[in-house]
N, C-alpha and C positions, 0 to 999 in steps of 0.2 A: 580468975584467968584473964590474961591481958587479951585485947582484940587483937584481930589480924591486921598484921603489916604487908601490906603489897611490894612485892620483892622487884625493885627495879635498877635493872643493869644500866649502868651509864655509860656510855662506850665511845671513846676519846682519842685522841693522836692521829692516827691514821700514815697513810703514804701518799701526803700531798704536801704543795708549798705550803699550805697553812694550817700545817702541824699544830706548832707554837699557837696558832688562836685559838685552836681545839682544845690544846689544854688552859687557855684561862677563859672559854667558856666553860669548860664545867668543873675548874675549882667554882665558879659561882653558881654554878646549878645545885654542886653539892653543898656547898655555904648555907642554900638558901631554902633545900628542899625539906619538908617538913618531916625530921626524924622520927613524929606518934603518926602519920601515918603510912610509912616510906622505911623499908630496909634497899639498904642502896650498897649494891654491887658492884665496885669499879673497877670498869672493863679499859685497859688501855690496847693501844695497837702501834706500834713502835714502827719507823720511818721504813725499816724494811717488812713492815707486813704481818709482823708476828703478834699475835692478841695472849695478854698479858693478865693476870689477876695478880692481885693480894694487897696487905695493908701498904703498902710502899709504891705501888704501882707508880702513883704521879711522880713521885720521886726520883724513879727508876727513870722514867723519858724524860725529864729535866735535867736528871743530873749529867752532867760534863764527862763523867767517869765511864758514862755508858754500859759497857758490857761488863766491864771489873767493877761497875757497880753490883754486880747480880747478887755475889754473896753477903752481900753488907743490905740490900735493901730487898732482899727476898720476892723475886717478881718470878710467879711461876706462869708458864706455859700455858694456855688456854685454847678451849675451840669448839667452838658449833657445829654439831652434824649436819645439819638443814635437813633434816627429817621429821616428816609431819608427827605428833605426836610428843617428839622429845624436845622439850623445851630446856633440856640440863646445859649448863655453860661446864662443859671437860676439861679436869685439868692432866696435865700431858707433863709424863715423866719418864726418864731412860727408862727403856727396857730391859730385855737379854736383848744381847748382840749388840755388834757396830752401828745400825741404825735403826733401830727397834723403838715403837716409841709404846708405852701404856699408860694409859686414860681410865681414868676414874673423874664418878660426878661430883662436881662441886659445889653448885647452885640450883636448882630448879628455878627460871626466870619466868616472871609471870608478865611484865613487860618492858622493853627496852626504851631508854630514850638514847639517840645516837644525838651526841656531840661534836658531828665529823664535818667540816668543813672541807668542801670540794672536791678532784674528785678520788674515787675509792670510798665514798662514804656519804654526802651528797649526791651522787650521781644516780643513786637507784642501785647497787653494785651491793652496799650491803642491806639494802630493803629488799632484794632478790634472796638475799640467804633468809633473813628472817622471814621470808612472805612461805618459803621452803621447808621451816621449821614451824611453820603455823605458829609463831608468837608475836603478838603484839606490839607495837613499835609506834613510839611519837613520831609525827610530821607527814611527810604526800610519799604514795604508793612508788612503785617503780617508773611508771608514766611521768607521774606528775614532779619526781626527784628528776628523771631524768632530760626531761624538758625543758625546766626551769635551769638545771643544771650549763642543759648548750645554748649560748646564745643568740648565737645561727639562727637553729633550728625554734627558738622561743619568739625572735624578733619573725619570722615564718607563719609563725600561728596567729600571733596578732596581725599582723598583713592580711593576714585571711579571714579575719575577724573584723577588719576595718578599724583595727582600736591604734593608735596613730603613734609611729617609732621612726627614730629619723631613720635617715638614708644610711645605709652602709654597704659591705660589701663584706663574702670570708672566701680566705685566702690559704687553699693545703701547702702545707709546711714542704708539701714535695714541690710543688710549683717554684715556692719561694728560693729553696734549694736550688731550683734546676734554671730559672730564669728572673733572678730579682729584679735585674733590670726593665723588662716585659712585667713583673707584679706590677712596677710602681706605675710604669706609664699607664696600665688598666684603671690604677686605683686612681690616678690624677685627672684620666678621663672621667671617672666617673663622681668623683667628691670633691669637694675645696679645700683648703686649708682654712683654718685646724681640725684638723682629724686626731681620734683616740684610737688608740690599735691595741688590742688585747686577746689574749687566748680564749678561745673561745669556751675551755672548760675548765675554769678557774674563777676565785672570787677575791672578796678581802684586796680587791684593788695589786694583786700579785701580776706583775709582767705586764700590769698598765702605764700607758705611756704619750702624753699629748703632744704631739708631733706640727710644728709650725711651714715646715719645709721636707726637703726631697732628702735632704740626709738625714735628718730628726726621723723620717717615715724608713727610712733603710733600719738605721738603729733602732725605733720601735718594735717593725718586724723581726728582724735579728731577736731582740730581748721577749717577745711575746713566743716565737716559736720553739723558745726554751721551755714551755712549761705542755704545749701542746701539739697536735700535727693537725688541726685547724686555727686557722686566724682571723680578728674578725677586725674589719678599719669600718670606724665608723664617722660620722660626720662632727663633726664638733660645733656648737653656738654658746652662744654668751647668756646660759643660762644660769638661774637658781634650784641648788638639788632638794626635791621637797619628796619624805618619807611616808609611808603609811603603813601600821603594822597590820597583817588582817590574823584573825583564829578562829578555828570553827570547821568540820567538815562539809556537809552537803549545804547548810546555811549560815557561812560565815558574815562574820562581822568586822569591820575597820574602827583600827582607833584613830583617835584625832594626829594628825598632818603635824609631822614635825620638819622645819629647815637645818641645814648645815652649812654652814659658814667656814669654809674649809682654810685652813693657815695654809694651804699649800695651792698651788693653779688649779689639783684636782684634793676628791676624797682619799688620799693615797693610804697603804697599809699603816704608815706611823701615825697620820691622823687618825689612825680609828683604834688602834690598837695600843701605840706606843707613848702617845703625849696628849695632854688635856687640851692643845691649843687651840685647836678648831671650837668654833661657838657651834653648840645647839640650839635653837629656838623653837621650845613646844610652850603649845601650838607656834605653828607655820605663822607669821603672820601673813594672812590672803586673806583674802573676800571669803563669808561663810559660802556662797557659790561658787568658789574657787574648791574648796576644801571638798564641799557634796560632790564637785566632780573627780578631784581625787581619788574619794574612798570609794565611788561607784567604781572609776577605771580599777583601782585594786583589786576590787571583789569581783568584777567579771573577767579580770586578766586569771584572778586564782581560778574560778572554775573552767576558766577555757582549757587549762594543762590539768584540770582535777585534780588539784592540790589538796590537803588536808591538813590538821592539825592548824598550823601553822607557817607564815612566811612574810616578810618585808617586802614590799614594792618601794621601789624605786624609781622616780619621774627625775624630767627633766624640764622647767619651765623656762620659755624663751623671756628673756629679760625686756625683750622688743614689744613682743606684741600677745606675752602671754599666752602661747601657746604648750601645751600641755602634752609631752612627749612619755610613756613608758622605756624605762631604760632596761630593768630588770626585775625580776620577783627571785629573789633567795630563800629558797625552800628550809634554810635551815641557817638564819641568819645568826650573828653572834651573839651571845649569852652575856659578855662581861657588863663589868660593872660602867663604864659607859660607853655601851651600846644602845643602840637606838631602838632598837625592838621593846626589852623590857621595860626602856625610859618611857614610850612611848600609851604604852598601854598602865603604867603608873598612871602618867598622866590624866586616862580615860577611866581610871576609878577599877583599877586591876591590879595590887599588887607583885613584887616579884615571887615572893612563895605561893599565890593563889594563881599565879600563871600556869607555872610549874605545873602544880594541881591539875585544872584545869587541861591542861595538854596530856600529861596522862589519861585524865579520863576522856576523853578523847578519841585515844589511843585504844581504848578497851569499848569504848562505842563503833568506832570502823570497823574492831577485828570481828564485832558482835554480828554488826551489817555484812560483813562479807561474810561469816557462817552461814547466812541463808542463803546462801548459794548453792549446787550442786556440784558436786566435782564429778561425776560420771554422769554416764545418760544409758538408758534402756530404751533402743527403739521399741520395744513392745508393750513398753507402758504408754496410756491413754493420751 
Protein backbone atom coordinates (compact mmCIF):
# COMPACT_ATOMS: atom_id res chain seq x y z
CA UNK A 1 0.00 0.00 0.00
CA UNK A 2 1.32 3.24 -1.18
CA UNK A 3 1.86 6.06 1.64
CA UNK A 4 -0.30 9.10 2.17
CA UNK A 5 -0.26 12.02 -0.02
CA UNK A 6 -1.04 15.35 1.69
CA UNK A 7 -3.80 16.76 -0.48
CA UNK A 8 -2.99 20.52 -1.27
CA UNK A 9 -5.14 22.91 -2.93
CA UNK A 10 -3.41 25.52 -4.98
CA UNK A 11 -5.54 28.51 -5.26
CA UNK A 12 -4.68 30.93 -8.07
CA UNK A 13 -6.19 34.03 -10.36
CA UNK A 14 -8.11 35.90 -8.10
CA UNK A 15 -9.77 39.50 -8.64
CA UNK A 16 -6.91 41.73 -8.74
CA UNK A 17 -4.63 43.57 -11.24
CA UNK A 18 -2.22 40.80 -10.74
CA UNK A 19 -4.12 38.08 -11.95
CA UNK A 20 -1.88 37.25 -14.78
CA UNK A 21 1.28 36.76 -12.10
CA UNK A 22 -0.93 34.57 -10.05
CA UNK A 23 -1.24 32.24 -12.66
CA UNK A 24 2.54 31.97 -13.59
CA UNK A 25 3.36 31.64 -9.96
CA UNK A 26 1.75 28.53 -9.68
CA UNK A 27 2.10 27.00 -12.98
CA UNK A 28 5.74 26.99 -11.01
CA UNK A 29 4.70 25.97 -7.70
CA UNK A 30 2.87 23.19 -9.55
CA UNK A 31 6.04 22.41 -11.85
CA UNK A 32 7.97 22.11 -8.96
CA UNK A 33 6.03 20.56 -6.22
CA UNK A 34 6.76 17.18 -5.31
CA UNK A 35 4.21 14.74 -6.84
CA UNK A 36 5.29 11.25 -3.99
CA UNK A 37 4.54 13.62 -1.53
CA UNK A 38 1.76 16.19 -2.66
CA UNK A 39 -1.82 15.52 -4.47
CA UNK A 40 -2.36 18.83 -5.77
CA UNK A 41 -5.85 20.32 -6.29
CA UNK A 42 -6.13 23.16 -8.57
CA UNK A 43 -8.16 25.74 -7.24
CA UNK A 44 -8.54 28.74 -9.84
CA UNK A 45 -10.67 32.10 -9.15
CA UNK A 46 -11.50 33.88 -12.32
CA UNK A 47 -11.26 38.07 -12.54
CA UNK A 48 -15.01 38.17 -11.49
CA UNK A 49 -14.64 36.18 -8.38
CA UNK A 50 -15.78 32.74 -9.13
CA UNK A 51 -13.38 29.76 -7.73
CA UNK A 52 -13.07 27.14 -10.33
CA UNK A 53 -11.72 23.27 -10.28
CA UNK A 54 -10.94 20.67 -12.76
CA UNK A 55 -8.10 19.27 -15.04
CA UNK A 56 -8.29 22.54 -17.49
CA UNK A 57 -8.69 25.11 -14.73
CA UNK A 58 -5.46 27.19 -15.80
CA UNK A 59 -6.39 26.88 -19.22
CA UNK A 60 -9.80 28.07 -18.61
CA UNK A 61 -8.43 31.82 -17.04
CA UNK A 62 -5.69 32.02 -19.92
CA UNK A 63 -7.52 31.26 -22.42
CA UNK A 64 -8.87 34.31 -24.60
CA UNK A 65 -12.14 32.46 -25.29
CA UNK A 66 -13.07 32.85 -21.71
CA UNK A 67 -16.67 31.95 -21.05
CA UNK A 68 -17.24 29.91 -24.58
CA UNK A 69 -14.19 28.33 -23.27
CA UNK A 70 -16.37 26.50 -20.57
CA UNK A 71 -17.29 23.48 -22.68
CA UNK A 72 -14.14 22.72 -24.50
CA UNK A 73 -12.00 23.03 -21.24
CA UNK A 74 -14.40 21.70 -18.61
CA UNK A 75 -13.96 24.17 -15.53
CA UNK A 76 -16.61 23.46 -12.87
CA UNK A 77 -17.85 25.61 -10.26
CA UNK A 78 -16.32 25.55 -6.83
CA UNK A 79 -16.67 26.72 -3.12
CA UNK A 80 -15.86 26.66 0.46
CA UNK A 81 -18.38 26.84 3.27
CA UNK A 82 -15.94 28.38 5.87
CA UNK A 83 -17.28 25.94 8.44
CA UNK A 84 -15.21 24.69 11.18
CA UNK A 85 -14.82 21.12 10.62
CA UNK A 86 -15.60 20.91 6.69
CA UNK A 87 -12.69 21.10 5.02
CA UNK A 88 -14.32 19.69 1.51
CA UNK A 89 -13.70 22.14 -1.72
CA UNK A 90 -17.90 21.89 -3.17
CA UNK A 91 -18.43 21.55 -6.45
CA UNK A 92 -21.46 23.60 -7.66
CA UNK A 93 -23.85 22.48 -10.29
CA UNK A 94 -27.48 23.67 -11.78
CA UNK A 95 -29.98 22.65 -9.82
CA UNK A 96 -34.04 22.60 -10.17
CA UNK A 97 -35.25 25.91 -11.01
CA UNK A 98 -34.01 29.19 -12.56
CA UNK A 99 -31.44 29.71 -9.89
CA UNK A 100 -30.84 26.78 -7.86
CA UNK A 101 -27.51 25.88 -7.54
CA UNK A 102 -26.44 21.99 -5.96
CA UNK A 103 -23.23 21.13 -4.27
CA UNK A 104 -21.67 17.92 -3.87
CA UNK A 105 -18.02 17.21 -2.26
CA UNK A 106 -15.19 17.04 -4.27
CA UNK A 107 -11.99 17.25 -2.40
CA UNK A 108 -11.43 17.02 1.21
CA UNK A 109 -8.37 19.61 1.63
CA UNK A 110 -5.95 18.92 4.11
CA UNK A 111 -4.03 22.26 3.25
CA UNK A 112 -4.02 25.16 1.15
CA UNK A 113 -1.22 27.06 -0.51
CA UNK A 114 -2.89 30.38 -1.97
CA UNK A 115 -1.07 31.73 -5.02
CA UNK A 116 -3.08 35.00 -4.82
CA UNK A 117 -1.41 38.18 -5.41
CA UNK A 118 -2.90 41.24 -3.97
CA UNK A 119 -5.80 42.17 -2.98
CA UNK A 120 -8.82 39.52 -2.59
CA UNK A 121 -6.18 36.94 -1.73
CA UNK A 122 -3.12 38.72 -0.17
CA UNK A 123 -5.05 40.90 1.82
CA UNK A 124 -6.05 38.39 4.61
CA UNK A 125 -9.74 38.30 2.63
CA UNK A 126 -9.21 34.68 1.91
CA UNK A 127 -7.06 33.62 4.95
CA UNK A 128 -10.42 34.80 6.81
CA UNK A 129 -12.31 32.03 4.86
CA UNK A 130 -9.94 29.48 5.43
CA UNK A 131 -9.07 30.63 9.28
CA UNK A 132 -13.47 29.89 9.17
CA UNK A 133 -13.11 26.56 7.77
CA UNK A 134 -10.47 25.65 10.23
CA UNK A 135 -7.89 24.40 7.36
CA UNK A 136 -4.71 25.06 7.06
CA UNK A 137 -3.03 27.42 4.71
CA UNK A 138 0.70 28.52 3.60
CA UNK A 139 1.95 32.17 4.41
CA UNK A 140 0.76 35.07 7.57
CA UNK A 141 -2.56 34.92 9.24
CA UNK A 142 -5.19 37.54 8.58
CA UNK A 143 -3.05 40.31 10.70
CA UNK A 144 -0.22 39.65 9.23
CA UNK A 145 -1.60 39.27 5.26
CA UNK A 146 -3.36 42.32 5.91
CA UNK A 147 -0.72 44.63 7.20
CA UNK A 148 1.77 43.64 5.09
CA UNK A 149 -0.75 43.95 2.40
CA UNK A 150 -1.42 48.14 3.17
CA UNK A 151 1.19 50.08 2.96
CA UNK A 152 0.05 53.03 4.87
CA UNK A 153 -0.90 51.22 7.52
CA UNK A 154 2.62 48.80 7.26
CA UNK A 155 5.02 51.93 6.81
CA UNK A 156 2.68 52.98 10.46
CA UNK A 157 3.88 50.15 12.34
CA UNK A 158 7.38 50.34 11.52
CA UNK A 159 7.33 54.18 12.55
CA UNK A 160 6.20 52.88 15.75
CA UNK A 161 8.76 50.44 16.01
CA UNK A 162 11.60 52.97 15.17
CA UNK A 163 12.64 50.50 12.13
CA UNK A 164 13.35 53.53 9.56
CA UNK A 165 11.01 54.09 6.11
CA UNK A 166 11.18 57.21 4.22
CA UNK A 167 8.84 60.06 4.32
CA UNK A 168 5.54 59.66 2.66
CA UNK A 169 2.27 60.61 2.91
CA UNK A 170 -1.61 58.44 1.80
CA UNK A 171 -3.84 60.25 -0.10
CA UNK A 172 -8.31 58.98 -0.11
CA UNK A 173 -9.06 58.55 -3.50
CA UNK A 174 -12.09 60.84 -2.43
CA UNK A 175 -9.90 63.71 -1.49
CA UNK A 176 -8.15 63.39 -4.63
CA UNK A 177 -11.61 63.27 -6.50
CA UNK A 178 -12.77 66.17 -4.72
CA UNK A 179 -9.75 68.60 -4.60
CA UNK A 180 -6.52 67.50 -6.73
CA UNK A 181 -5.38 70.68 -6.76
CA UNK A 182 -5.21 71.02 -2.64
CA UNK A 183 -3.74 66.99 -2.73
CA UNK A 184 -0.81 68.20 -4.56
CA UNK A 185 -0.01 71.34 -2.84
CA UNK A 186 -0.33 69.13 0.63
CA UNK A 187 2.04 66.52 -0.97
CA UNK A 188 4.51 69.42 -2.31
CA UNK A 189 4.62 70.74 1.14
CA UNK A 190 5.27 67.93 2.48
CA UNK A 191 7.93 65.75 0.02
CA UNK A 192 10.40 66.71 -2.73
CA UNK A 193 10.62 65.70 -6.00
CA UNK A 194 11.07 62.57 -7.04
CA UNK A 195 8.34 61.07 -5.42
CA UNK A 196 6.72 57.40 -6.23
CA UNK A 197 2.94 57.34 -5.91
CA UNK A 198 1.16 53.99 -5.66
CA UNK A 199 -2.00 52.35 -4.45
CA UNK A 200 -1.70 51.64 -1.33
CA UNK A 201 -3.22 47.99 -1.69
CA UNK A 202 -1.50 46.49 -4.55
CA UNK A 203 1.86 44.91 -5.43
CA UNK A 204 3.81 43.47 -8.52
CA UNK A 205 4.73 47.27 -9.03
CA UNK A 206 0.75 47.73 -10.53
CA UNK A 207 -0.34 51.56 -10.67
CA UNK A 208 3.36 52.51 -9.64
CA UNK A 209 4.63 55.59 -10.99
CA UNK A 210 7.85 57.91 -10.38
CA UNK A 211 6.73 61.30 -10.61
CA UNK A 212 9.52 64.11 -11.38
CA UNK A 213 7.18 67.22 -11.33
CA UNK A 214 3.58 68.53 -10.54
CA UNK A 215 1.98 67.04 -13.69
CA UNK A 216 3.91 63.62 -13.58
CA UNK A 217 2.39 63.65 -9.69
CA UNK A 218 -1.35 64.55 -11.17
CA UNK A 219 -0.96 61.59 -13.68
CA UNK A 220 0.48 59.34 -10.93
CA UNK A 221 -2.31 59.95 -8.75
CA UNK A 222 -4.89 59.75 -11.53
CA UNK A 223 -3.17 56.15 -12.45
CA UNK A 224 -2.66 54.79 -8.78
CA UNK A 225 -6.25 55.75 -7.66
CA UNK A 226 -7.50 53.28 -10.47
CA UNK A 227 -6.62 50.29 -8.50
CA UNK A 228 -7.51 51.62 -4.99
CA UNK A 229 -9.32 54.34 -2.73
CA UNK A 230 -6.19 54.86 -0.63
CA UNK A 231 -2.91 56.41 -2.04
CA UNK A 232 0.14 56.42 -0.98
CA UNK A 233 3.17 59.38 -2.36
CA UNK A 234 6.19 58.53 -1.17
CA UNK A 235 9.58 60.27 -1.22
CA UNK A 236 11.97 59.15 -3.68
CA UNK A 237 16.15 58.88 -3.46
CA UNK A 238 18.71 57.71 -5.56
CA UNK A 239 18.79 54.34 -4.20
CA UNK A 240 19.99 50.51 -4.65
CA UNK A 241 16.91 47.92 -4.24
CA UNK A 242 18.40 45.27 -2.09
CA UNK A 243 15.92 41.96 -1.22
CA UNK A 244 15.72 39.57 1.51
CA UNK A 245 13.66 36.33 1.58
CA UNK A 246 12.60 35.50 5.22
CA UNK A 247 10.59 31.71 6.07
CA UNK A 248 9.73 30.32 9.16
CA UNK A 249 6.82 31.17 11.78
CA UNK A 250 7.52 32.19 15.46
CA UNK A 251 11.39 31.92 14.54
CA UNK A 252 12.08 32.83 11.18
CA UNK A 253 15.15 32.93 9.11
CA UNK A 254 16.63 35.37 6.29
CA UNK A 255 18.41 34.25 3.24
CA UNK A 256 21.23 35.93 1.77
CA UNK A 257 20.48 39.66 0.27
CA UNK A 258 19.91 39.83 -3.20
CA UNK A 259 20.17 43.27 -5.66
CA UNK A 260 18.17 44.41 -8.58
CA UNK A 261 19.43 46.27 -11.27
CA UNK A 262 16.40 47.28 -12.90
CA UNK A 263 16.38 48.13 -16.98
CA UNK A 264 13.61 50.45 -16.23
CA UNK A 265 13.87 53.97 -13.63
CA UNK A 266 11.93 51.57 -11.24
CA UNK A 267 11.29 47.59 -10.46
CA UNK A 268 8.22 47.86 -12.80
CA UNK A 269 5.66 44.90 -13.58
CA UNK A 270 7.55 43.97 -17.09
CA UNK A 271 10.81 43.88 -15.21
CA UNK A 272 9.74 41.27 -12.86
CA UNK A 273 7.38 39.46 -14.69
CA UNK A 274 7.54 40.09 -18.45
CA UNK A 275 11.30 40.26 -19.72
CA UNK A 276 14.66 38.96 -18.39
CA UNK A 277 16.32 42.49 -18.66
CA UNK A 278 16.87 43.64 -15.35
CA UNK A 279 20.19 42.18 -13.73
CA UNK A 280 19.96 40.19 -10.46
CA UNK A 281 22.76 40.02 -8.16
CA UNK A 282 22.79 37.23 -5.47
CA UNK A 283 24.35 37.87 -3.02
CA UNK A 284 23.90 41.69 -2.84
CA UNK A 285 27.16 42.85 -3.28
CA UNK A 286 27.50 44.91 0.32
CA UNK A 287 29.50 44.69 3.25
CA UNK A 288 28.88 41.36 5.22
CA UNK A 289 27.64 44.13 7.86
CA UNK A 290 25.54 45.55 5.37
CA UNK A 291 23.80 42.36 4.76
CA UNK A 292 23.65 41.19 8.94
CA UNK A 293 21.63 44.45 9.08
CA UNK A 294 19.46 43.47 6.32
CA UNK A 295 18.34 40.18 7.34
CA UNK A 296 18.10 41.42 11.09
CA UNK A 297 15.63 44.55 9.72
CA UNK A 298 13.68 41.68 7.74
CA UNK A 299 13.18 39.38 10.55
CA UNK A 300 12.03 41.93 12.91
CA UNK A 301 9.94 43.80 10.34
CA UNK A 302 8.19 40.13 9.80
CA UNK A 303 7.43 39.61 13.33
CA UNK A 304 6.26 43.17 14.05
CA UNK A 305 2.84 42.44 11.50
CA UNK A 306 3.27 38.45 12.81
CA UNK A 307 3.83 37.21 9.60
CA UNK A 308 4.30 33.56 8.98
CA UNK A 309 5.22 31.07 6.58
CA UNK A 310 6.82 33.26 4.40
CA UNK A 311 7.59 36.84 2.80
CA UNK A 312 10.17 39.08 0.80
CA UNK A 313 11.34 42.33 2.21
CA UNK A 314 12.12 44.85 0.31
CA UNK A 315 14.71 47.76 1.25
CA UNK A 316 15.69 50.74 -0.14
CA UNK A 317 19.51 51.67 0.21
CA UNK A 318 20.62 55.45 -0.27
CA UNK A 319 23.29 55.34 -2.77
CA UNK A 320 24.70 58.61 -0.72
CA UNK A 321 25.36 57.64 2.32
CA UNK A 322 24.07 54.06 2.82
CA UNK A 323 21.36 54.43 4.61
CA UNK A 324 18.98 51.48 4.86
CA UNK A 325 15.22 52.30 4.34
CA UNK A 326 12.32 49.39 4.52
CA UNK A 327 10.22 49.77 1.65
CA UNK A 328 7.90 46.65 1.79
CA UNK A 329 7.39 42.97 3.21
CA UNK A 330 5.11 40.92 0.55
CA UNK A 331 3.51 38.40 2.42
CA UNK A 332 2.99 36.40 -0.54
CA UNK A 333 5.66 37.25 -2.96
CA UNK A 334 6.04 35.84 -6.52
CA UNK A 335 6.53 32.17 -7.27
CA UNK A 336 7.90 32.23 -11.02
CA UNK A 337 10.76 31.14 -12.52
CA UNK A 338 12.70 34.41 -11.95
CA UNK A 339 11.49 35.70 -8.91
CA UNK A 340 13.41 36.69 -6.23
CA UNK A 341 12.12 34.97 -3.55
CA UNK A 342 12.78 31.25 -4.67
CA UNK A 343 16.15 32.69 -6.47
CA UNK A 344 17.10 33.85 -3.30
CA UNK A 345 16.76 31.03 -0.98
CA UNK A 346 18.41 28.66 -3.92
CA UNK A 347 20.98 30.70 -3.20
CA UNK A 348 20.98 30.11 0.70
CA UNK A 349 21.29 26.28 0.24
CA UNK A 350 17.11 25.71 -0.27
CA UNK A 351 15.91 24.49 -3.13
CA UNK A 352 12.73 25.21 -5.21
CA UNK A 353 10.85 21.98 -4.34
CA UNK A 354 12.28 21.84 -0.72
CA UNK A 355 10.86 25.41 -0.24
CA UNK A 356 7.58 24.47 -1.41
CA UNK A 357 7.99 21.52 1.26
CA UNK A 358 9.00 23.41 3.65
CA UNK A 359 6.10 26.01 3.53
CA UNK A 360 3.63 23.53 3.69
CA UNK A 361 4.85 22.04 6.61
CA UNK A 362 4.74 25.15 7.99
CA UNK A 363 1.47 25.49 7.21
CA UNK A 364 0.45 22.40 9.33
CA UNK A 365 2.85 23.62 12.28
CA UNK A 366 0.76 27.05 12.81
CA UNK A 367 -2.69 25.34 12.24
CA UNK A 368 -1.05 22.73 15.09
CA UNK A 369 -0.18 26.01 17.43
CA UNK A 370 -3.31 27.61 17.06
CA UNK A 371 -5.38 24.34 18.14
CA UNK A 372 -4.18 24.97 21.52
CA UNK A 373 -5.97 27.56 21.82
CA UNK A 374 -9.43 27.69 23.22
CA UNK A 375 -12.32 28.99 21.34
CA UNK A 376 -14.91 29.29 24.33
CA UNK A 377 -14.46 30.19 27.88
CA UNK A 378 -16.49 28.91 31.17
CA UNK A 379 -16.50 31.47 33.63
CA UNK A 380 -16.83 28.80 36.27
CA UNK A 381 -13.86 26.83 35.38
CA UNK A 382 -10.87 27.51 37.79
Amino acid sequence: MSEHKTRVGILFGGRSGEHEVSLMSARSVMNAIDRELYEVVSIGISKDGRWLVGEDVMGYLTSEAGEAATADLRATRAALLGEPGHRALMALNDGDGDHALAAHELAELEVVFPVLHGPFGEDGTVQGLLELAEIPYVGAGVVGSAVGMDKGIFKAVMESLSLPVLPYRVVLRSEWDRDPEGVMDAVEAALSYPMFTKPVNMGSSVGVSKVTNREELAAGLADAAKYDRRLLVEKGINAREIEVSVLGNDEPIASVPGEIIPDEAFYSYASKYLNDASELLIPAPISEELAEQVRDLAVRAYKAIDCAGLARADFLLDKEDETLYINELNTIPGFTHISMYPKLWEASGISYPELIHRLIQLALERDAEKRRSATSYDPGEG
